[in-house]
N, C-alpha and C positions, 0 to 999 in steps of 0.2 A: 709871165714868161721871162727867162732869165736871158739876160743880152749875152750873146757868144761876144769870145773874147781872143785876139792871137795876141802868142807870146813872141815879144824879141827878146834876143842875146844879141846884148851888149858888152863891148869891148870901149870901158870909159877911162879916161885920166879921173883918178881920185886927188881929194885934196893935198894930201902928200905928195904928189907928183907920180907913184906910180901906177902902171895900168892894171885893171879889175875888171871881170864879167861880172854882171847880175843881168838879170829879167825883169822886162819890162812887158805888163800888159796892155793891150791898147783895146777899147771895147771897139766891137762891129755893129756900129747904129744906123750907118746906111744901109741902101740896099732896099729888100725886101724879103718877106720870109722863104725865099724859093734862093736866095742869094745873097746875103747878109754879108757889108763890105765895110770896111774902116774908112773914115775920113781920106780926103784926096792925100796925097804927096805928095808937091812938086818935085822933079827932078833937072839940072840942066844937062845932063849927058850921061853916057853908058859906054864899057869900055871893057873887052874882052880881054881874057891871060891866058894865056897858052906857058906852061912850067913843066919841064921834062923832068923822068926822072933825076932823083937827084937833088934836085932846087932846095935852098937852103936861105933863107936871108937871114942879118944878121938883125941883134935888135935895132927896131926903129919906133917912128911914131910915124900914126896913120897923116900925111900934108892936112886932108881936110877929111870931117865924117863922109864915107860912103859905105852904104853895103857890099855886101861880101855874098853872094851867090855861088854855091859849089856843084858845077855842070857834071863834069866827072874827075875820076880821079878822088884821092883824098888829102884832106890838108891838116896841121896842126899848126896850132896857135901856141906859143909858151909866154910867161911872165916872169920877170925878174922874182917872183917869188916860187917856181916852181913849177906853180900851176899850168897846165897842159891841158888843150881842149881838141878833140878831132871834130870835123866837118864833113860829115859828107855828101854824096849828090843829094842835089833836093834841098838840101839844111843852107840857115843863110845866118849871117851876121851883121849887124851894123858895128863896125869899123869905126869908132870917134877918141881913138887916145891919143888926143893932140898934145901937141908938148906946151905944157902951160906960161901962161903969157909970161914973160920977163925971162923966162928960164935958158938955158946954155944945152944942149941936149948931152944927155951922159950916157953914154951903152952900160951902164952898171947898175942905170936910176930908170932911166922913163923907157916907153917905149914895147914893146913887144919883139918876139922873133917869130918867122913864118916858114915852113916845110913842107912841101909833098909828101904822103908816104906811099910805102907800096909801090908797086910794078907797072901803074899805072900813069902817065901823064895827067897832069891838074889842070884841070880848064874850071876856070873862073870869070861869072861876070860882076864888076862891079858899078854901081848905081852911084853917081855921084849927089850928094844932098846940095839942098840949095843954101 
């Protein structure tokens, strides 16, 4: 029997300093076959957003990894190189492009920018990692 597997998207600082999505799998070995669950994850807190239309931030880097839960409304992610990801209800990300050790933060270099789109209000929860 083949072990089921969930995918993350990841929003990581690459060695260059700037920030990249890739996928991560993570196998589901607990559990059992009526429930099949992935390893525990500690979390130490959780923290709602509420972002009207409109909401726009400028690029930043994520303080510390936490996931990124999109409740309603819809969100885009952009990267200093163009690249552009939407989110929406139901879809999650984990959130870890920290601005790399020693570094001066640059809006031109690291970092990400974050947007609402659409008519609707973005309510997000986010999961802080330990």
């Amino acid at each position: 029997m083949t072990t089921p597997t969930f995918t993350i998207t990841e929003l990581y600082t690459d060695l260059d300093g700037l920030a990249r999505f890739r996928e991560r799998v993570v196998p589901m070995t607990q559990g059992s076959p009526l429930a099949q669950l992935t390893e525990l994850i500690s979390v130490p807190a959780i923290q709602f957003r509420h972002s009207p239309v409109g909401f726009k931030f400028p690029f930043h880097c994520s303080p510390n990894p936490q996931w990124v839960f999109i409740l309603s409304g819809e969100m885009e992610i952009g990267l200093q190189d163009g690249t552009a990801r939407r989110f929406k209800p139901g879809e999650h990300f984990l959130s870890a492009d920290t601005l790399p050790t020693g570094a001066t933060f640059n809006d031109s270099v690291h970092g990400h920018r974050s947007c609402q789109v659409g008519d609707q209000p973005l309510v997000t929860l986010f999961v802080k990692t330990a």
